[in-house]
C-alpha positions in Angstrom: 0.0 0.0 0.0 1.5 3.1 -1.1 0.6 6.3 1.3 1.2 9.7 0.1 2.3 12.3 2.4 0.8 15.6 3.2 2.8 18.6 1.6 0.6 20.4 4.8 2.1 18.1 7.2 5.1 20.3 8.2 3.6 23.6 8.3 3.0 24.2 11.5 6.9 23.0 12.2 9.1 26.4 13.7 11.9 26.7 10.9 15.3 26.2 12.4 18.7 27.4 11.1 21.5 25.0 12.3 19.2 24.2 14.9 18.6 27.2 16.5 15.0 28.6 15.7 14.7 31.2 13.0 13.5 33.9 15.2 17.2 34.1 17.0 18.7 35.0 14.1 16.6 38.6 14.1 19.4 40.4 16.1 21.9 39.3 12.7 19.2 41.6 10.8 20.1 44.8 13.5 23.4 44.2 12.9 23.6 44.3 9.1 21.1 47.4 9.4 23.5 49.5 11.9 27.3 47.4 10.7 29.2 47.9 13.7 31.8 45.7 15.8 29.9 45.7 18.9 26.6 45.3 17.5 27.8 41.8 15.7 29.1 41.3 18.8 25.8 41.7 20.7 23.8 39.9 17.7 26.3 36.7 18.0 26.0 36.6 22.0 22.0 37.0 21.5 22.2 34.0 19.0 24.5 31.7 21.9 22.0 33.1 24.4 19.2 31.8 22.0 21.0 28.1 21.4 21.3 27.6 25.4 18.1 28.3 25.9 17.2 25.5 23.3 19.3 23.2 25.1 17.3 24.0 28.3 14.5 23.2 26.1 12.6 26.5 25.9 11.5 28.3 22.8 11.3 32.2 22.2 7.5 32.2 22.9 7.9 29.8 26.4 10.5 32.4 27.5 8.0 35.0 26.4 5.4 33.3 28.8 7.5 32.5 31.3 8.6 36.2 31.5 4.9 37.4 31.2 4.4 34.9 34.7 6.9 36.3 36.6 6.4 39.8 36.3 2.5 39.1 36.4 3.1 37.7 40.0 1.0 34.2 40.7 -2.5 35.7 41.7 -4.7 36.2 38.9 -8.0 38.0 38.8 -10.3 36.0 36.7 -12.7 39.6 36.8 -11.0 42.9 35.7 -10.0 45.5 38.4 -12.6 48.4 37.9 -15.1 45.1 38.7 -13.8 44.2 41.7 -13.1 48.3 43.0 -17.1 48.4 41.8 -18.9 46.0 43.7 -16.5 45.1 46.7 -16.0 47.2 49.8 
């Protein structure tokens, strides 16, 4: 039996560069913009910053997130605030 595959079926797959994900290479794309020694210098330390945090098995959104928590703090309102000022003392 002779199954086709889906030319959909990696779509939803994050492109990766040398195994990084595509989105570390933005700071490369500053860097050719503004050419300067430091600012490679800064775009290559972003991109071994980016690699680590691979190996520590996060992605750019799940740092995103994770970020997002920590400066949210761990309580979470499920009303908004001018509710809760409105119709508790």
């Amino acid at each position: 039996m002779n199954v086709r595959r889906s030319i959909w079926r990696d779509a939803s797959l994050t492109p990766r560069i040398m195994g990084i994900d595509a989105r570390g290479y933005f700071p490369i794309l500053i860097a050719l913009y503004y050419p300067r020694v430091w600012t490679f210098g800064t775009a290559l330390l972003a991109i071994a910053g980016f690699f680590f945090m691979e190996k520590k098995g996060y992605t750019l959104p799940v740092l995103l997130r994770a970020i997002r928590h920590r400066l949210r703090g761990t309580v979470v309102h499920a009303r908004a605030w001018w509710h809760h000022r409105r119709f508790h003392d």
